[in-house]
MARNURO-727885 format. One line per field, with one value per residue: x negated, y negated, z of N, C-alpha, C in turn; residue in three letters. Coordinates in pm, 1 decimal, always signed. Example, Ala and Ser with C-alpha at 12.3 -4.5 7.8 and 13.67 -1.06 7.14 Angstrom:
2
npx	-1319.0, -1285.0 .
npy	+569.0, +225.0 .
npz	+780.0, +708.0 .
capx	-1230.0, -1367.0 .
capy	+450.0, +106.0 .
capz	+780.0, +714.0 .
cpx	-1320.0, -1290.0 .
cpy	+330.0, -3.0 .
cpz	+780.0, +787.0 .
residu	ala, ser .
// end
This chain:
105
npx	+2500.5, +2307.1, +2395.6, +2141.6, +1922.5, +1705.6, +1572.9, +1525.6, +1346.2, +1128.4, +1159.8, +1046.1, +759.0, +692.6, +694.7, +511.5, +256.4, +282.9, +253.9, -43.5, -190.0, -151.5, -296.9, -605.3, -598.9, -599.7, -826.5, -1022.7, -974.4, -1062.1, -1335.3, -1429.8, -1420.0, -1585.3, -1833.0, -1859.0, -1954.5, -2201.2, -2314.6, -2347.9, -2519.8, -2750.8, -2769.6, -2819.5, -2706.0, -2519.1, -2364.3, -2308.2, -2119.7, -1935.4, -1886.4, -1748.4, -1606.9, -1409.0, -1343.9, -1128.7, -962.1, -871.0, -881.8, -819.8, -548.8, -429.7, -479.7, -353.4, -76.8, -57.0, -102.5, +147.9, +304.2, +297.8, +429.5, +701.9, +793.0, +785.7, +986.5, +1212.3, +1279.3, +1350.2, +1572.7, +1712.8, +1778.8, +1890.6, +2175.7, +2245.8, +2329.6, +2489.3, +2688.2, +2707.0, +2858.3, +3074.3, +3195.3, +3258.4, +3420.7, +3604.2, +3727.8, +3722.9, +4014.5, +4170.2, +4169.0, +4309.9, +4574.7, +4638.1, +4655.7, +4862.2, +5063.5 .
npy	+561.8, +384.8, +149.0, +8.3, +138.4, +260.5, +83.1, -119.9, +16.3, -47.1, -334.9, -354.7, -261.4, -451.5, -675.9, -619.6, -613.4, -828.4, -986.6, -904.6, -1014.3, -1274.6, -1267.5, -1206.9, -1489.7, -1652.6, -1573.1, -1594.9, -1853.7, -1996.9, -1937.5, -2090.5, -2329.2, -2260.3, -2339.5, -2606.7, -2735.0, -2587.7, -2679.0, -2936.6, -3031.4, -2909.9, -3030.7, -3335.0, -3713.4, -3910.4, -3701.5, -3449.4, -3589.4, -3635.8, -3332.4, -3253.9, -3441.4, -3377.7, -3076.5, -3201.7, -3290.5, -3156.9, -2918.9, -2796.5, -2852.6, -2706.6, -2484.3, -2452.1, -2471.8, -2244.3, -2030.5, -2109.3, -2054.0, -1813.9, -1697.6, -1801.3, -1661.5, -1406.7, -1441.4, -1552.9, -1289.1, -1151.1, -1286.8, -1238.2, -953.7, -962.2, -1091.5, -908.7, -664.3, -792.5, -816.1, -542.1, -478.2, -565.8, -527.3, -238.9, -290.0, -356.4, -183.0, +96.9, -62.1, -109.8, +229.2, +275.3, +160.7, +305.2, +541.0, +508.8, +487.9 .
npz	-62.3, -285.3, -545.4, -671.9, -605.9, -706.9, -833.3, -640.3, -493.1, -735.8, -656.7, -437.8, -495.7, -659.0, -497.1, -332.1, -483.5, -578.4, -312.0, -270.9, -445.1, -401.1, -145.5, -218.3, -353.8, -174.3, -39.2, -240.4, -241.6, -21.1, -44.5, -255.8, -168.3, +31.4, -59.4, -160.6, +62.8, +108.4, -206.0, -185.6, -3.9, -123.8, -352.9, -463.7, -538.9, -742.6, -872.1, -735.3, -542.7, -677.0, -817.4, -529.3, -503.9, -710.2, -675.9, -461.4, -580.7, -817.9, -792.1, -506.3, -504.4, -662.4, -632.1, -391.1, -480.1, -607.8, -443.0, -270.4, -471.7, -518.3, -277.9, -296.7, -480.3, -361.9, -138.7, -296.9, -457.4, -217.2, -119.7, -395.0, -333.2, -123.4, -225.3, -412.1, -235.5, -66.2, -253.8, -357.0, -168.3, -159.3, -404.2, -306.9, -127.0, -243.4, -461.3, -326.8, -185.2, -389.6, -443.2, -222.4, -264.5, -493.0, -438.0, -261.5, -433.4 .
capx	+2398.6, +2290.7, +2339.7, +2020.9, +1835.2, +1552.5, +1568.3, +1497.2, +1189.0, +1060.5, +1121.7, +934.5, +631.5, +643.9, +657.1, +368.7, +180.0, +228.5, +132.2, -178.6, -241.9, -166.6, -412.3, -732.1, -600.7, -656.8, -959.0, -1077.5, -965.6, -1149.6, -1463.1, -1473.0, -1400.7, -1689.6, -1920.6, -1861.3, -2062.2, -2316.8, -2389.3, -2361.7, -2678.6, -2923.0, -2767.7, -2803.7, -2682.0, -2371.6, -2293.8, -2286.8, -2026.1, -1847.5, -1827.3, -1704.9, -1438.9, -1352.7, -1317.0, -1078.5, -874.0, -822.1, -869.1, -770.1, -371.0, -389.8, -501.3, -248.7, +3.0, -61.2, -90.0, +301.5, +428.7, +313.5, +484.0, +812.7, +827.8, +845.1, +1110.3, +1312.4, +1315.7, +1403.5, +1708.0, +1827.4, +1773.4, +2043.3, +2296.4, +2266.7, +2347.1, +2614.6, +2762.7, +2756.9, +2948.1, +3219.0, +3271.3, +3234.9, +3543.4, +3711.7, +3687.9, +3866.3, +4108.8, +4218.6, +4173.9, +4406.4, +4666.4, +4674.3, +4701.2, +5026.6, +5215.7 .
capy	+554.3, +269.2, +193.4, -16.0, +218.7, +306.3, -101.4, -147.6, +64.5, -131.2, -449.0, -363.5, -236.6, -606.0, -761.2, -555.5, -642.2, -1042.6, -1061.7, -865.4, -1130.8, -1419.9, -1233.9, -1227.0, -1566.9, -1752.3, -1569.2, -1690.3, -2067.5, -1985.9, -1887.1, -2196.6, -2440.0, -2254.6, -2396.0, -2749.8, -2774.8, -2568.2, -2758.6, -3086.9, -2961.2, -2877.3, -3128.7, -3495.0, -3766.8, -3909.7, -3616.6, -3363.5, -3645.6, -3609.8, -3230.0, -3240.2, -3478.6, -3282.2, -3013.2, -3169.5, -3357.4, -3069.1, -2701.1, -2794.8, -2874.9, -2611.9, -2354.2, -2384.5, -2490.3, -2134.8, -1963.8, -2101.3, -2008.1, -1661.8, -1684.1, -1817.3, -1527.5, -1302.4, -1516.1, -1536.2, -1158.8, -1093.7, -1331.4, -1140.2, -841.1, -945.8, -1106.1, -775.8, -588.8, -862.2, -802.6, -428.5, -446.4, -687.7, -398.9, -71.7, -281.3, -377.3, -45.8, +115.9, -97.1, -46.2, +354.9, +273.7, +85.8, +362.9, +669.2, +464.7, +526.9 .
capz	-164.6, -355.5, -673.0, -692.8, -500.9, -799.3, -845.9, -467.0, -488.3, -778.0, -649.0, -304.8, -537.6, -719.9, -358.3, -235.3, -522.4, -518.4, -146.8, -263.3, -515.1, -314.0, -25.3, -278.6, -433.0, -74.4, -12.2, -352.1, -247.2, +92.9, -148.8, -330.5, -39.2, +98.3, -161.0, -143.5, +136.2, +23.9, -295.9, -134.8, +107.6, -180.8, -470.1, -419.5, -592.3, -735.9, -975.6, -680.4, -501.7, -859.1, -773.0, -398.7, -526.6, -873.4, -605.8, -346.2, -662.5, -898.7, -740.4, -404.3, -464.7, -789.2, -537.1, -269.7, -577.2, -652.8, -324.4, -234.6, -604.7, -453.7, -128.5, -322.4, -609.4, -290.1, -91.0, -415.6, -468.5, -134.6, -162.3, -450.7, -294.9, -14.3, -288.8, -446.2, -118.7, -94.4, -374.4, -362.5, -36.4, -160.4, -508.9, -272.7, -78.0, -358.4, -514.5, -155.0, -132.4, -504.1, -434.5, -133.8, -339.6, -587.2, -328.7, -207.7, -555.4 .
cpx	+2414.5, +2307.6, +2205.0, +1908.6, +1709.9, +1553.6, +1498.2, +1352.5, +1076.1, +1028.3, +1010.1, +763.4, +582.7, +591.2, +544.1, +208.2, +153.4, +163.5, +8.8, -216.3, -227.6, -300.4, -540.5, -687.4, -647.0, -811.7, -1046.0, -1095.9, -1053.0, -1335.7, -1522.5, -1423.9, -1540.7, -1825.2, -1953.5, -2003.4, -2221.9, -2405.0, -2411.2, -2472.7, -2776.2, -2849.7, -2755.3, -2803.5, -2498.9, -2284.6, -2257.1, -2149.0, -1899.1, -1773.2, -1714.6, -1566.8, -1350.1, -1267.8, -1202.2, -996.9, -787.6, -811.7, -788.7, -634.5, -377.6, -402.3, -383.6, -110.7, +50.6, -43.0, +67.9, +349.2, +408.0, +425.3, +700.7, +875.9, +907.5, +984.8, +1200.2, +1382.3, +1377.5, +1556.1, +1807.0, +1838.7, +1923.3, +2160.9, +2317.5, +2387.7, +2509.1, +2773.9, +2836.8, +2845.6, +3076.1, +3310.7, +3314.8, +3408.5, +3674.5, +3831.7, +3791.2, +3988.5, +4179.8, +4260.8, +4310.7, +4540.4, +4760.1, +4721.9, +4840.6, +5133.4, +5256.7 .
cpy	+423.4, +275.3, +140.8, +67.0, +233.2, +139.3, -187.3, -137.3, -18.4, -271.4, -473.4, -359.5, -393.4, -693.2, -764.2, -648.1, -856.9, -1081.3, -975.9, -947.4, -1251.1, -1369.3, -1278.3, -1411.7, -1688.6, -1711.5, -1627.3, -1839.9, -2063.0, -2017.7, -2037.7, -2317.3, -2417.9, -2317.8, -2526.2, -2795.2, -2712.5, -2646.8, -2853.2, -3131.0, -3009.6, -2959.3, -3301.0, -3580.0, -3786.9, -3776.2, -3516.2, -3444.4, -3623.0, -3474.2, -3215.6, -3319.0, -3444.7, -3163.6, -3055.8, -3258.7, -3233.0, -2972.7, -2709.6, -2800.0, -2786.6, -2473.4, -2329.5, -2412.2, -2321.4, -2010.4, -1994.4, -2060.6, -1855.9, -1617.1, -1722.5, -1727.7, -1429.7, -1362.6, -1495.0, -1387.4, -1103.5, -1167.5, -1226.0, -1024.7, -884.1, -1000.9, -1006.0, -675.1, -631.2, -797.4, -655.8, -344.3, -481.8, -571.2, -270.7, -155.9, -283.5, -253.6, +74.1, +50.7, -79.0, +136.2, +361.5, +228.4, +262.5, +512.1, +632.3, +494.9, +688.9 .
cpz	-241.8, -456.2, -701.9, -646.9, -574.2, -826.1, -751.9, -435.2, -562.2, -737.1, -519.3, -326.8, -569.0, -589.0, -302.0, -347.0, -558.3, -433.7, -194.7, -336.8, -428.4, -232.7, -116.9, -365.1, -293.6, -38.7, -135.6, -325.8, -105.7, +8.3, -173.2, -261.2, +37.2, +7.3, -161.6, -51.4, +130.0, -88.9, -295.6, -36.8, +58.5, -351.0, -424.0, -514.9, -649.0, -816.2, -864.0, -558.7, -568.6, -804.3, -633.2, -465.2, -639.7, -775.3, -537.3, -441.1, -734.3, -807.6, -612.1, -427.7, -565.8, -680.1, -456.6, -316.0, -594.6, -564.7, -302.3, -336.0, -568.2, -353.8, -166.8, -413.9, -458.5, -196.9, -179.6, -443.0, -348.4, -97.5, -226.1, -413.8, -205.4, -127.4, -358.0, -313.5, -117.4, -135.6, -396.7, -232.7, -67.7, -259.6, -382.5, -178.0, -154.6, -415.4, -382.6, -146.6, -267.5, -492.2, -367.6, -147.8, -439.9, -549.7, -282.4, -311.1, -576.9 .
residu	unk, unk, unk, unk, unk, unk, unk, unk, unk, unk, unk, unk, unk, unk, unk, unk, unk, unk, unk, unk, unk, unk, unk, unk, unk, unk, unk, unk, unk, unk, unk, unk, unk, unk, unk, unk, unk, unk, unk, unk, unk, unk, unk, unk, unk, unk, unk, unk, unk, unk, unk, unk, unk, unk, unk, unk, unk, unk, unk, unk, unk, unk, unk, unk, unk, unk, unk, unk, unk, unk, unk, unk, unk, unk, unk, unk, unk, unk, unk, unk, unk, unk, unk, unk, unk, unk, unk, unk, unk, unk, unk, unk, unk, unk, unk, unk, unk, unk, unk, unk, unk, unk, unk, unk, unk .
// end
């Protein structure tokens, strides 16, 4: 048994729910990538050039800025998840071999 075990659960819920935010946060940047070319169709002139490149200056690297800070929250958590694990392997031996020390006196 774990001791993190009710810790474990939560952190899998947090996980689940990042990649569901990242998922609707690319389809969002999908969305508004899909537009560009749309408004560049039926707007003409330099202000709708303005847009397309407002678009592929700002939103474009904030978007997928935002999409990997998703993809690294969950990486990160699943790290500590194993230095946890780690960790609670290194005590549970510790912990034994102390028991085993103290059974000898």
């Amino acid at each position: 048994m774990s001791v993190f075990q009710v810790i474990r659960s939560e952190v899998s819920q947090v996980m689940s729910g990042v990649s569901q935010q990242r998922g609707l946060t690319s389809q969002l940047f999908d969305t508004i990538k899909s537009y560009v070319p749309k408004v560049q169709a039926s707007w003409i002139g330099g202000d709708a050039d303005e847009f397309a490149s407002d678009v592929a200056r700002e939103i474009v690297p904030a978007m997928t800025e935002l999409i990997a800070a998703f993809g690294g929250i969950n990486l990160n958590l699943t790290k500590a998840v194993g230095i946890v694990d780690e960790c609670e392997g290194k005590c549970k031996s510790l912990v034994s071999g102390l028991a085993d020390e103290f059974g000898a006196i």
